[in-house]
MITIMI-372153 format. One record per residue (C-alpha): residue number from 0; residue in one letter; x, y, z. Coordinates in nm, 3 decimals. Last residue first. Example, Ala and Ser with C-alpha at 12.3 -4.5 7.8 and 13.67 -1.06 7.14 Angstrom:
2
 num residuo       u       v       w
   1       S   1.367  -0.106   0.714
   0       A   1.230  -0.450   0.780
% end
This chain:
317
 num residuo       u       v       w
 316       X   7.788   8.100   7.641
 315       X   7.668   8.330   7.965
 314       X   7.746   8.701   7.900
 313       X   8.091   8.850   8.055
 312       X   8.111   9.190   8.192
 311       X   8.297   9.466   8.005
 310       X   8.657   9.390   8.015
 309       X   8.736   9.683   7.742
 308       X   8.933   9.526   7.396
 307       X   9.206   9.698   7.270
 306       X   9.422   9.416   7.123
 305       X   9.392   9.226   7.444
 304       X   9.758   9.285   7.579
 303       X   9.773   9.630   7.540
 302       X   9.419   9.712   7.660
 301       X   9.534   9.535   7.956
 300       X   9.836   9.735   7.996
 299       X   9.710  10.065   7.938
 298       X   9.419   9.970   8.218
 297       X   9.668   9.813   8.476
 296       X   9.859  10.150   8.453
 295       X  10.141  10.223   8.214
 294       X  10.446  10.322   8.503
 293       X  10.528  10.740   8.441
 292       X  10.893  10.853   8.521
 291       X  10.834  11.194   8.707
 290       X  11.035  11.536   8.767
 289       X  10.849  11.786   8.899
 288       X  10.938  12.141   8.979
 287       X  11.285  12.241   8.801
 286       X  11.427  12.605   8.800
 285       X  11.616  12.642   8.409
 284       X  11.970  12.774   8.424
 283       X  12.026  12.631   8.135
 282       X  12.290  12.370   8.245
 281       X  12.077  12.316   8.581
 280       X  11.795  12.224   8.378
 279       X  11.977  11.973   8.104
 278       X  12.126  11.794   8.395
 277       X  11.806  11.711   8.569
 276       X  11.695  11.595   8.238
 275       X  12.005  11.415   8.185
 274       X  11.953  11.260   8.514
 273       X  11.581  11.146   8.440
 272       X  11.650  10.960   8.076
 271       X  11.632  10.632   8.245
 270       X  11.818  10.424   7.985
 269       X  11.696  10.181   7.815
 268       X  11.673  10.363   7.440
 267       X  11.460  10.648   7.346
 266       X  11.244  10.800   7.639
 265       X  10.886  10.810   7.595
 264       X  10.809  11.195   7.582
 263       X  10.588  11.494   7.835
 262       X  10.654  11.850   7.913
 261       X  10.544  12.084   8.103
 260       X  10.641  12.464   8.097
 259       X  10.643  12.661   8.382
 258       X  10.570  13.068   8.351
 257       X  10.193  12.982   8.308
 256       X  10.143  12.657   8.196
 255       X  10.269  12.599   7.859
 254       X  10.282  12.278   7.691
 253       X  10.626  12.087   7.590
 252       X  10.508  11.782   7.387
 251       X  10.818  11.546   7.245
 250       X  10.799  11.287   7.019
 249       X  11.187  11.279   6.842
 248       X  11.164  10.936   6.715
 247       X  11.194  10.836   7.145
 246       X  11.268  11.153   7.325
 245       X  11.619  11.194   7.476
 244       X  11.735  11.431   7.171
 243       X  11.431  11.664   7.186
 242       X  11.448  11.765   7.512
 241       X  11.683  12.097   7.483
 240       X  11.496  12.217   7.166
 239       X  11.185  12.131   7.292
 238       X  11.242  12.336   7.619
 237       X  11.347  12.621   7.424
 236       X  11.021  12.596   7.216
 235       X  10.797  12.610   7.576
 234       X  10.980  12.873   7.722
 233       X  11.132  12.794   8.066
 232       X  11.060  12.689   8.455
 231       X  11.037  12.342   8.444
 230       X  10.799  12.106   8.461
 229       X  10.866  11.692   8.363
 228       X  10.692  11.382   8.249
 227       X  10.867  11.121   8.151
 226       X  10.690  10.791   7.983
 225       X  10.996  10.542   7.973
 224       X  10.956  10.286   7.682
 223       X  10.942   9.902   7.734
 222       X  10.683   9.956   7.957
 221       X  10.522   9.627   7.879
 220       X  10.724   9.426   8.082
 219       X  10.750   9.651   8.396
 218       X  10.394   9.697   8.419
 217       X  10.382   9.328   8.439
 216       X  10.623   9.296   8.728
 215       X  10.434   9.567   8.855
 214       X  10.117   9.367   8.872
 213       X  10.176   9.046   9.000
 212       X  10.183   8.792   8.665
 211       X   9.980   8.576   8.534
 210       X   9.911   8.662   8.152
 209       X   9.768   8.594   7.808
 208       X   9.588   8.254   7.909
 207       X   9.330   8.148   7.673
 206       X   8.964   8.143   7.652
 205       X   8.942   8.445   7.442
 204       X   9.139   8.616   7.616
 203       X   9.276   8.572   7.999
 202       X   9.446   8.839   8.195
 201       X   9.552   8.664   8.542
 200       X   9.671   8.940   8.801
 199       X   9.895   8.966   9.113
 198       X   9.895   9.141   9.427
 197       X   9.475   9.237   9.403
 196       X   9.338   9.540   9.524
 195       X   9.471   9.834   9.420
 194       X   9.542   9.754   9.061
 193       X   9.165   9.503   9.072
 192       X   9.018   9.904   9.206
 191       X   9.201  10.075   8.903
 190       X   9.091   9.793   8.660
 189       X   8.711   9.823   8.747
 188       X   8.610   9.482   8.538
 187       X   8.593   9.224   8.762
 186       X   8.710   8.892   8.900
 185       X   8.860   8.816   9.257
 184       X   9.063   8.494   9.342
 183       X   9.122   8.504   9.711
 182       X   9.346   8.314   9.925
 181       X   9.173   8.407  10.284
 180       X   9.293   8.518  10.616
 179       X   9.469   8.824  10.615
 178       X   9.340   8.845  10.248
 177       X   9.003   8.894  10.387
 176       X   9.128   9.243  10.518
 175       X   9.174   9.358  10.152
 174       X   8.858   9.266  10.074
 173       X   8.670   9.475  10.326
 172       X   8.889   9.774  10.197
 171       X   8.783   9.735   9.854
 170       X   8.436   9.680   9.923
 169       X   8.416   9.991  10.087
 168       X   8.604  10.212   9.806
 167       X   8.328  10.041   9.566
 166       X   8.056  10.118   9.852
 165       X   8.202  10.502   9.817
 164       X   8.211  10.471   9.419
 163       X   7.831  10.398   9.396
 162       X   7.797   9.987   9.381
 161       X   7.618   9.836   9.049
 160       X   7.921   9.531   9.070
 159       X   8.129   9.526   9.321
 158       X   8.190   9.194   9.417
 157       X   8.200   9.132   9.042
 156       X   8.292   8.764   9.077
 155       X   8.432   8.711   9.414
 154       X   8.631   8.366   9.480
 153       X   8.701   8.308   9.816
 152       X   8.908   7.996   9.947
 151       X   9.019   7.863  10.305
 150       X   8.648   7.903  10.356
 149       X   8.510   7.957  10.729
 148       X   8.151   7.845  10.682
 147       X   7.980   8.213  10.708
 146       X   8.227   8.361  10.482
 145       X   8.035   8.351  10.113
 144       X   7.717   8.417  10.300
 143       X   7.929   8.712  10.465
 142       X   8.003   8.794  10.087
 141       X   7.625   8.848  10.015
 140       X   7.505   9.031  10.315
 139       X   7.786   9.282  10.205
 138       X   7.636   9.312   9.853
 137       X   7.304   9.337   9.999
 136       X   7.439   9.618  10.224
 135       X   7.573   9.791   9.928
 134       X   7.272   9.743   9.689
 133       X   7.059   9.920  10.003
 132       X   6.826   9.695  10.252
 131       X   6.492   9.682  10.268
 130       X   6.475   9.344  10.066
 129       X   6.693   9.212  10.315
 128       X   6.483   9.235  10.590
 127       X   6.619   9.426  10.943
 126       X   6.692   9.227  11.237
 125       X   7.131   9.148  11.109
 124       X   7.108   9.524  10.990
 123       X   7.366   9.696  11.298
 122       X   7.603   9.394  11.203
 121       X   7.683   9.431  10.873
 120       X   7.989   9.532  10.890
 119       X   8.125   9.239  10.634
 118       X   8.425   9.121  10.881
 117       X   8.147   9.144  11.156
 116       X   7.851   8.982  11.046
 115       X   8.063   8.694  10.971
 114       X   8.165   8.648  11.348
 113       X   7.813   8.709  11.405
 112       X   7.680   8.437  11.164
 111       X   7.974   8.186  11.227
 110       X   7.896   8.228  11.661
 109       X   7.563   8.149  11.577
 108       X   7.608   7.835  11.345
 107       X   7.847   7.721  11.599
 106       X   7.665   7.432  11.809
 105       X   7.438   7.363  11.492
 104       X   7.737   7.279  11.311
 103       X   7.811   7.421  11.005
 102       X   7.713   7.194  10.722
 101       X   7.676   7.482  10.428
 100       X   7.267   7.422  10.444
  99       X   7.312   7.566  10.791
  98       X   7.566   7.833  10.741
  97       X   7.280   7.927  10.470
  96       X   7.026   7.918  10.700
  95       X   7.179   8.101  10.974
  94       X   7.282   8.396  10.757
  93       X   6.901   8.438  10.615
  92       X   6.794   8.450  10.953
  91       X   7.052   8.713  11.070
  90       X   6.945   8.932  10.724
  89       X   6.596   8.921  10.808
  88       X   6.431   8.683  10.528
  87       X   6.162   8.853  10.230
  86       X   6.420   8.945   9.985
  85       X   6.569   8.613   9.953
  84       X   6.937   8.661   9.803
  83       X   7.031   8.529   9.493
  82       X   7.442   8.653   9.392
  81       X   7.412   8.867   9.067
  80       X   7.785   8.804   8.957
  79       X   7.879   8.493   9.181
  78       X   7.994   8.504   9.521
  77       X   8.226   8.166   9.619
  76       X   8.296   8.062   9.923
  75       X   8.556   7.747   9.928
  74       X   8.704   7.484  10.139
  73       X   8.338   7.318  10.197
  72       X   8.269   7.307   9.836
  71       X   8.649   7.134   9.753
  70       X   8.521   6.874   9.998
  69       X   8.223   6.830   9.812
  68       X   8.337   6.833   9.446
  67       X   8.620   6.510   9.518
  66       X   8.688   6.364   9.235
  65       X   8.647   6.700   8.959
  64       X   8.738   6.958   9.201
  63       X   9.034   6.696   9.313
  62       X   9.188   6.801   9.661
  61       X   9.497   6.938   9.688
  60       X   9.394   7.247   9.853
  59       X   9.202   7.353   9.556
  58       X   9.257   7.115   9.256
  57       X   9.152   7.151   8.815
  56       X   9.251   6.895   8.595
  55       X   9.215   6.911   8.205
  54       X   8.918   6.828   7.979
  53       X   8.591   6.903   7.939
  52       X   8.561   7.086   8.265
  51       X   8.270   7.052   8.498
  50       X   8.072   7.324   8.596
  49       X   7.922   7.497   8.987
  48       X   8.236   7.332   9.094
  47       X   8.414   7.690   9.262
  46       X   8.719   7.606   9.025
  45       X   8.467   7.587   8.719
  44       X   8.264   7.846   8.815
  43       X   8.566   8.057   8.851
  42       X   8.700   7.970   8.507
  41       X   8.345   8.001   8.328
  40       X   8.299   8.340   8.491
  39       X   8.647   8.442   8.352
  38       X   8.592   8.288   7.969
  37       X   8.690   8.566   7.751
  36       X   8.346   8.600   7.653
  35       X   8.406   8.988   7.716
  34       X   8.722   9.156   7.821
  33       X   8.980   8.980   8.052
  32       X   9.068   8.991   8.420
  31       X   9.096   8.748   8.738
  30       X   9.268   8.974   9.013
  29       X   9.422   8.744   9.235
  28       X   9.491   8.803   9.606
  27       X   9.755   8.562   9.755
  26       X   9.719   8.379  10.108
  25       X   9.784   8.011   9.942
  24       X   9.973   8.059   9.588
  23       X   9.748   8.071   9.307
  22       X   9.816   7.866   8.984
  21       X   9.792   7.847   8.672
  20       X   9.721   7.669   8.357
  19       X   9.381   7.666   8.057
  18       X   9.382   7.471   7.779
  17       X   9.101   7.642   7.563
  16       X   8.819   7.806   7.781
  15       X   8.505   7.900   7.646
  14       X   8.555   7.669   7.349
  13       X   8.169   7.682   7.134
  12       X   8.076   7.395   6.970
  11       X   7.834   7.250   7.238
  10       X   7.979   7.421   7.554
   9       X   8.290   7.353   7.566
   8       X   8.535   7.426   7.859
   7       X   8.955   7.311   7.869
   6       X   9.164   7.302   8.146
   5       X   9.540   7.194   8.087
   4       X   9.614   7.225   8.434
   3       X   9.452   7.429   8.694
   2       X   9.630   7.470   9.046
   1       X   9.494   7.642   9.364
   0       X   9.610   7.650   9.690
% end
């Protein structure tokens, strides 16, 4: 659906994006990630055609971003950061003049606007003015503006950006019902809702690409230790004692918790150190209540990858 090649973005002397490749599979959800200046607003603007690339190729659909802008514009909805909505227009009248300026004909333009209406749920404050409305419902006004001429693409930037955490758990579920009918390309900095969200994720840093990869598959490649976490009915040094030898250079923590004792190591080696735990607790005699092997989240992993930076929002070059 998508397919950059070799993409490069300056702005006078400054490389926002430095030869740039991927691609997104039709009907996929990709989370677009990196910390700040990394160039993720530049990439979507790019593919969306709101900027040209210095160099490289970028296509949606097949069709030539570069060659062919308004036909890739009519495949694709695109949200930016602080989308502009007039304050003053009802929300139905605002939807019918963008489907309008969008080329939809005059025959459907209702039909778009209430079908629209209804994937954002936005339908009981089509009369009211927009300026009246909360951040959420402006948010939701936003994307249906994004919808309202049938795009085979969506790209989101910060779809949920100044939302409470019940509009962010909103969002999240309106998005993942786009993806029934909508390749998606979604950036933003909550990393647990991008986990949730989005199949597969593209971690970029300063301007280049560190990552594309569906989530797990990444988890997998940077847990190159085992985190096990285990609870088990015993004292605290006799636990250490037992555990020691399947830790990784001997880092073990075994905290009390009441009778039950907790305790937490990277496993040494490839193995999964799980059965030997199980093992070591029947040998002793010890009752066992959780045993766990811990996946890094998206967060750990990110962090990992860009040397500790946080993907804080990104500021215009």
């Amino acid at each position: 659906m998508v397919r950059i090649e070799h993409v490069t973005k300056r702005f006078g002397g400054i490389t926002a994006v430095d030869d740039l490749s991927f691609e997104v599979a039709r009907g996929e959800v990709v989370g677009v990630l990196g910390p700040n200046g990394a160039g993720k607003t530049t990439t979507l603007r790019m593919i969306a055609g709101y900027l040209r690339p210095t160099g490289g190729t970028i296509t949606v659909g097949g069709r030539s971003v570069q060659d062919d802008s308004i036909e890739v514009r009519r495949r694709t909805g695109y949200m930016p950061e602080h989308a502009a909505l007039y304050p003053e227009m009802r929300v139905a009248e605002y939807l019918r003049y963008r489907a309008a300026l969008k080329g939809v004909p005059v025959r459907r333009v209702r039909r778009r606007v209430a079908e629209a209406a209804e994937q954002c749920g936005i339908g009981p404050v089509l009369n009211r003015t927009i300026g009246h409305l909360s951040k959420g419902y402006r948010q939701r006004v936003a994307l249906a503006d994004t919808l309202v001429h049938e795009p085979e693409l969506l790209i989101l930037d910060e779809p949920t950006l100044g939302l409470d955490p019940n509009q962010i758990r909103q969002a999240r579920d309106l998005v993942r019902g786009l993806a029934e009918r909508h390749t998606v390309l979604l950036s933003s900095h909550i990393l647990p809702e991008v986990e949730m969200t989005c199949s597969r994720v593209i971690i970029l840093h300063r301007g280049r690409l560190l990552a594309a990869e569906p989530v797990r598959a990444l988890a997998r490649r940077m847990n190159r230790n085992a985190r096990i976490v285990a609870q088990v009915r015993a004292p605290p040094d006799a636990v250490r004692d037992e555990l020691a030898a399947l830790a990784a250079g001997g880092r073990l923590t075994a905290e009390s918790a009441g009778e039950w004792t907790e305790a937490r190591f990277e496993a040494a080696g490839d193995e999964d150190p799980r059965p030997a735990v199980a093992a070591a607790a029947a040998r002793r005699g010890w009752d066992l209540r959780e045993l766990r092997r811990d996946a890094q989240s998206l967060e750990e992993i990110f962090l990992a990858l860009t040397g500790g930076q946080a993907p804080h929002g990104e500021a215009a070059p």
